[in-house]
C-alpha positions in Angstrom: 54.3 76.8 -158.3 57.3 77.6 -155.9 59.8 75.3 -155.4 61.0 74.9 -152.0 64.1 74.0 -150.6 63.8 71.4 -148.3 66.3 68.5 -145.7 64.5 66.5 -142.9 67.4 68.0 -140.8 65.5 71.8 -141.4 63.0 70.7 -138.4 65.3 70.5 -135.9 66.7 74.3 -136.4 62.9 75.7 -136.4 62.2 73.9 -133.4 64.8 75.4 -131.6 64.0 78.6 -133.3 60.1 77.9 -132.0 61.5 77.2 -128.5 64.1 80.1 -128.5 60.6 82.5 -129.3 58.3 80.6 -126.9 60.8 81.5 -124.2 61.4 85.1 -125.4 58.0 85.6 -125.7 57.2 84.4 -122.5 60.1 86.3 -120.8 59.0 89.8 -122.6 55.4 89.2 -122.0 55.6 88.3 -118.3 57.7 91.8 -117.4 55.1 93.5 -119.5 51.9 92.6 -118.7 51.5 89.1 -116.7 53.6 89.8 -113.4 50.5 90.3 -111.5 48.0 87.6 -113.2 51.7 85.1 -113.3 51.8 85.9 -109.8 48.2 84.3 -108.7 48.6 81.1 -111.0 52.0 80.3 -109.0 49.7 80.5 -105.5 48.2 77.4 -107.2 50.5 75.8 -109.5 52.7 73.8 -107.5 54.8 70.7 -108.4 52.1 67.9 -109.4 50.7 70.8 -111.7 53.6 71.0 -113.5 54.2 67.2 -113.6 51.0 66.8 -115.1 51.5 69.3 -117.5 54.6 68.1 -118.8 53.6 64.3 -118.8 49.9 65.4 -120.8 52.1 67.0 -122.9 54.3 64.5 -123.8 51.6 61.3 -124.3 49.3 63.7 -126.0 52.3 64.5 -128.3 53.5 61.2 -129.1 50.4 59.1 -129.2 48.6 61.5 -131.7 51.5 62.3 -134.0 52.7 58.5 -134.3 49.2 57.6 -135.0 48.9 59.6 -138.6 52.2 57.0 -139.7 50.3 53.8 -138.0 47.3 55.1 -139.6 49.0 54.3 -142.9 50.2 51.2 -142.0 54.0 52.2 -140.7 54.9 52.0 -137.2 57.0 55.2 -136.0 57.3 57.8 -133.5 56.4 61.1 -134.1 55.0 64.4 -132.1 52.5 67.2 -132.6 51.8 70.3 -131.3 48.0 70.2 -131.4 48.4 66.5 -129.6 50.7 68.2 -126.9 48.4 71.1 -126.3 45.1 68.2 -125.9 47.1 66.2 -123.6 48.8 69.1 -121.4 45.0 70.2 -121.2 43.2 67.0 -120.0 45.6 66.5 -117.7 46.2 69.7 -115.8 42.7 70.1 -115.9 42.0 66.7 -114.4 44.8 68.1 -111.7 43.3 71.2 -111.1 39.7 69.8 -110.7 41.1 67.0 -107.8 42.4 69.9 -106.4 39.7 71.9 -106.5 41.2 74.7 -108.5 38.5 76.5 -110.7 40.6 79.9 -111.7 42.1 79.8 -115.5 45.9 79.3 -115.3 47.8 78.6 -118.8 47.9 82.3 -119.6 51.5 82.7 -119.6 51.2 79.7 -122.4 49.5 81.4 -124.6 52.1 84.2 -126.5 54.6 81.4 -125.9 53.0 78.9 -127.5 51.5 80.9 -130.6 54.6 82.4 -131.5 56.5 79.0 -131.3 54.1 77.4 -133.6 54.0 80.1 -136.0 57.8 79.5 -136.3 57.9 76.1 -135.9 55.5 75.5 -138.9 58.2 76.6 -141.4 60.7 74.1 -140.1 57.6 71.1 -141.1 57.3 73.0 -144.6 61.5 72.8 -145.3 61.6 69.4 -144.0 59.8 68.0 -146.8 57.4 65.0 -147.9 59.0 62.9 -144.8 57.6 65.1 -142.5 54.1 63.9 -143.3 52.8 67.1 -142.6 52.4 68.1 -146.2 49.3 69.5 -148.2 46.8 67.8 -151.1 47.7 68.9 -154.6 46.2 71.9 -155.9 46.7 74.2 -159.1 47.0 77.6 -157.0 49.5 80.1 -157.5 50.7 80.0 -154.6 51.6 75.9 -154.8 54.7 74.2 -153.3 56.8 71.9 -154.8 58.4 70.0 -152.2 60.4 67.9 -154.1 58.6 65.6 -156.5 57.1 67.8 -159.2 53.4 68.0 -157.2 52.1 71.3 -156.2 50.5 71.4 -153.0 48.4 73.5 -150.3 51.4 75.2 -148.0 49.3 74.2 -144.9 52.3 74.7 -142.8 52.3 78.3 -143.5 48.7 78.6 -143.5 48.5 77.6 -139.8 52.1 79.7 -139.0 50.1 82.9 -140.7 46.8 82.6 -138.5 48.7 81.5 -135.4 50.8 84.9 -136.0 47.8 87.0 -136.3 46.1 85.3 -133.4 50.1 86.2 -132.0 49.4 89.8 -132.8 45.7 89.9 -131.2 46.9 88.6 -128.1 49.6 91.3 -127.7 46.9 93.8 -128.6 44.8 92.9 -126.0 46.9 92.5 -122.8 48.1 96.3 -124.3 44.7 97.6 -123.5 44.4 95.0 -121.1 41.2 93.7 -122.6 39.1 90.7 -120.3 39.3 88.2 -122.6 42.8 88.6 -123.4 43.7 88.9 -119.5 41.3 86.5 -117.8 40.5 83.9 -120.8 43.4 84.2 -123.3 44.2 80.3 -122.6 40.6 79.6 -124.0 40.7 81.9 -126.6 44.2 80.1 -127.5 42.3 76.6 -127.7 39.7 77.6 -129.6 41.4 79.3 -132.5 43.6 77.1 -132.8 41.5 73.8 -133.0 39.2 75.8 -135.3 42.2 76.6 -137.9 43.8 73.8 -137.1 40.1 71.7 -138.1 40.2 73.8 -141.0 43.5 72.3 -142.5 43.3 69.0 -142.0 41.0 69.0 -144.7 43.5 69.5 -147.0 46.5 66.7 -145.8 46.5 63.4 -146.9 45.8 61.9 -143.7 43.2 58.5 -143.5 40.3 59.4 -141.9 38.4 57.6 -139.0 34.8 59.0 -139.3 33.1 60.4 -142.4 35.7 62.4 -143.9 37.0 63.6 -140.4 41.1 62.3 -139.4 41.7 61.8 -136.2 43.0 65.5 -136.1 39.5 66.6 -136.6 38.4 65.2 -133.5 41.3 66.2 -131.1 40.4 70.2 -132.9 36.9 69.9 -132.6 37.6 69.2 -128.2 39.9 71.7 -128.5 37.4 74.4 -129.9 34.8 73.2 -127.0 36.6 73.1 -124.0 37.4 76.6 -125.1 33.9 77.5 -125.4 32.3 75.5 -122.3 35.7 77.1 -120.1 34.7 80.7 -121.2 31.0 80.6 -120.4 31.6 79.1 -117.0 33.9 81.9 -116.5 31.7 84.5 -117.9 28.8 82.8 -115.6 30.9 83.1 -112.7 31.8 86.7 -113.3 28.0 87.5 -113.5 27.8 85.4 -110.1 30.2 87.7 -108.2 29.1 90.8 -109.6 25.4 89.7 -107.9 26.8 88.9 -105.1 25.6 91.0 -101.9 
């Protein structure tokens, strides 16, 4: 079992650490690779996208992080990546489709946003049991103690290790400049991370709503099909121009 150091106040210096990276990232990855494809999603993100981006973001944040404390019976504010990334997605995509916008936009998201969480992740392991983001007690080697004598799964840096390696894959393909790094990266995005995401939850504490499913599992599971419906819609409308006269 490894015994971890850990102060509620660690979150706050890994989530300006996740944000410093997001915006590094993002910086480093636009002059790279994304100038061109950054260019055509300005032509169509305009204010109101953005505004409904940021507000999705922010309900989607608080409402499903506050829920896991009300779930338990204590009423408190708190946020969550996986609930910002849901809410930022119904909404811009209700936006986009009033609009009539139908081309993928969030690419210059993704390498932000999977490097941020892969750093941010350590700052909900140091922060402790008040955190409420901690793991079920098992006997593996790799245990943490976080404070009261109980080993438990290191979820946190499960999820920080896939979203790195998803991180890594990303990069890989925009080198290369692979298609579905370059045209559906943003879906690729939502489905690996609802799918790992879905995979962890099974091993938090957190009261469930159906079957053995929190509501976690649910906001993953949309996650990993919008992914999938987006990508075949844009694979079937790849194979529509290219039988185009």
């Amino acid at each position: 079992m490894i015994a971890v150091p850990t102060n509620p106040h660690y979150h706050l210096i890994f989530d300006g650490l996740a944000w410093a990276t997001g915006l590094s990232v993002g910086i480093t990855l636009y002059r790279w690779r994304l100038k061109e494809v950054t260019a055509q999603v300005a032509r169509v993100a305009d204010g109101g996208y953005f505004a409904s981006l940021v507000v999705g973001a922010v309900i989607g944040a608080y409402l499903s992080g506050s829920f896991t404390f009300w779930g338990q019976g204590v009423f408190a504010l708190a946020h969550s990546v996986a609930g910002a990334l849901a809410g930022a997605i119904v909404t811009v995509e209700l936006y986009k489709l009033a609009r009539g916008i139908r081309q993928s936009t969030g690419i210059v998201f993704v390498g932000p946003f999977a490097a941020g969480v892969a750093v941010g992740r350590w700052g909900c392991l140091f922060a402790g049991l008040p955190d409420q983001t901690f793991g079920v007690p098992t006997s593996l080697p790799w245990a943490v103690d976080l404070g009261d004598g109980i080993g438990r799964h290191p979820v946190e840096i499960y999820e920080s290790a896939t979203m790195a390696l998803f991180f890594v894959a990303f990069v890989l393909g925009l080198r290369v400049r692979a298609d579905w790094a370059m045209r559906n990266g943003f879906y690729w995005l939502a489905i690996v991370y609802g799918a790992q995401r879905f995979a962890w939850e099974f091993l938090k504490p957190y009261p469930t709503l159906i079957g053995p499913f929190n509501h976690f599992h649910l906001m993953c599971a949309g996650l990993v099909a919008y992914g999938v419906a987006m990508i075949a819609r844009s694979n079937a409308s790849e194979r529509k121009a290219a039988q185009a006269p």
